[in-house]
C-alpha positions as CSV (number, residue, x, y, z in Angstrom):
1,X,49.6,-26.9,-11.7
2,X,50.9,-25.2,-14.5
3,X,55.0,-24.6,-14.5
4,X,55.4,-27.4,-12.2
5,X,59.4,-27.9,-13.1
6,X,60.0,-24.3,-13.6
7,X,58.5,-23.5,-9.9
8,X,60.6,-26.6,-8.5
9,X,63.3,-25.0,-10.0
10,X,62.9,-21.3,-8.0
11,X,62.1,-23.1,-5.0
12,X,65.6,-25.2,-5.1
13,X,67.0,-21.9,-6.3
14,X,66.2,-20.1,-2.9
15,X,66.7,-23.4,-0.6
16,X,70.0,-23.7,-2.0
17,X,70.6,-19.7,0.2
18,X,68.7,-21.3,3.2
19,X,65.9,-19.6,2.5
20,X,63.3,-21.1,4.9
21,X,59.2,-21.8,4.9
22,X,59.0,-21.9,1.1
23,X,55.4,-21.8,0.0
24,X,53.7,-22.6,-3.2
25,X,50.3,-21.4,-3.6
26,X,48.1,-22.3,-6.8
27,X,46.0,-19.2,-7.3
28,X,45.5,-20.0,-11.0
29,X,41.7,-19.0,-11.3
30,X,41.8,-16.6,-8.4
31,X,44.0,-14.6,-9.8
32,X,44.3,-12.3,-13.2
33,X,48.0,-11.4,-12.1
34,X,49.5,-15.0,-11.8
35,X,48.7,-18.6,-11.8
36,X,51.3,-19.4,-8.7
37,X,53.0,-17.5,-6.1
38,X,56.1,-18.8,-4.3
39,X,56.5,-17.3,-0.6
40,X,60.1,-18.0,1.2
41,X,61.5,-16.0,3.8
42,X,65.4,-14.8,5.2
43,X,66.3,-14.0,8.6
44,X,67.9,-10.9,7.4
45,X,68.7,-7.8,4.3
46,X,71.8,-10.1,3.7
47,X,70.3,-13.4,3.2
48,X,67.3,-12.0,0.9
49,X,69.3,-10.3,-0.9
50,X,71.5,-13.7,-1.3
51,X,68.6,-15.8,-2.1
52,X,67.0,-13.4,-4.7
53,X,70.4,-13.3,-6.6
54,X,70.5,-16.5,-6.7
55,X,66.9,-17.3,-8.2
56,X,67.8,-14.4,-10.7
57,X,71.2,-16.6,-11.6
58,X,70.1,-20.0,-11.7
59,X,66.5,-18.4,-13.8
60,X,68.8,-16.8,-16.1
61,X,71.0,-20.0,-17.0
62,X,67.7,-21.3,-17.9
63,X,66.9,-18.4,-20.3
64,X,63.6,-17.0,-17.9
65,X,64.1,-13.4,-17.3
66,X,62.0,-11.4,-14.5
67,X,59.8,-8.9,-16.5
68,X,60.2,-6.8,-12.9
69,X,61.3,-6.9,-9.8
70,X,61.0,-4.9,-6.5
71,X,62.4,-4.0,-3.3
72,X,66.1,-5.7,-4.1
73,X,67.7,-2.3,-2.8
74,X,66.1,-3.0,0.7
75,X,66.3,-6.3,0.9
76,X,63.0,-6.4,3.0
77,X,60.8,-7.8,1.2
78,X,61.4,-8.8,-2.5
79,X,59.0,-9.3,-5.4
80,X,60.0,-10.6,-8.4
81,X,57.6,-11.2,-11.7
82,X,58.4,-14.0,-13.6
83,X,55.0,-13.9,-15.3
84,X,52.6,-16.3,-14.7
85,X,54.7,-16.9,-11.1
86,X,55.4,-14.5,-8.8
87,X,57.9,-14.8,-6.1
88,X,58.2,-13.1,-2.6
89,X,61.3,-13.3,-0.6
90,X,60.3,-11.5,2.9
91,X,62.4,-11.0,5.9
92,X,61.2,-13.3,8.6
93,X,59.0,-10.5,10.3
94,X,58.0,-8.8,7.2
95,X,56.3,-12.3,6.4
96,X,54.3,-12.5,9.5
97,X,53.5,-8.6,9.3
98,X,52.0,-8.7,5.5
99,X,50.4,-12.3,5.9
100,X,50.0,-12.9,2.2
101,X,49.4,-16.7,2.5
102,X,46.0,-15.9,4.2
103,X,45.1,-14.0,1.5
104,X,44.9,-16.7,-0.8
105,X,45.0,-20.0,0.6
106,X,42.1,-22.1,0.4
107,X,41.9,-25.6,1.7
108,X,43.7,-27.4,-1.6
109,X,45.9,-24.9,-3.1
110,X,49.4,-24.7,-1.0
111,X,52.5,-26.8,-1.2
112,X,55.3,-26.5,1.4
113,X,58.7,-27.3,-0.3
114,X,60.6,-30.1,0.9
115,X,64.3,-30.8,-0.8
């Protein structure tokens, strides 16, 4: 997978807020918009919030910018564009309401994180 350190990198990044289920799925080839998308969820506004800011932080000590971002305000569900990876912080029920791993899983293409 392309941006293997870079997505390590977000994926510590959240963990280190207890962000929880953290999802990597490989959808270069299935998608125009993105060759990865990281999926992690909070329990709560607070603690997405807290784990975006700190992906933005520890991204930005490495000199990779978001070109956009989404939904920070709410704190619901938060979608930030790092270009070829997207990243979507969810509260826990938002997750299981939108589903997006089922949109684009196939039977090789997902890594759970593990630190």
């Amino acid at each position: 997978m392309k941006n293997e350190k870079l997505i390590n990198d977000m994926c510590k990044a959240m963990s280190d807020k207890r962000a929880s289920d953290i999802t990597v799925i490989d959808v270069e080839g299935l998608s125009d918009v993105a060759d990865a998308f990281i999926i992690a969820s909070g329990k709560n506004a607070p603690q997405v919030k807290a784990i975006f800011d700190n992906l933005e932080a520890e991204m930005e000590k490495q000199g990779v910018f978001a070109r956009r971002k989404e939904g920070v305000a709410e704190g619901r569900w938060i979608a930030v564009d790092y270009f070829d990876v997207i990243v979507h912080i969810f509260q826990e029920e938002a997750r299981k309401f939108y589903q997006l791993e089922k949109l684009w899983i196939n039977d090789s293409n997902v890594t759970k994180y593990t630190d």
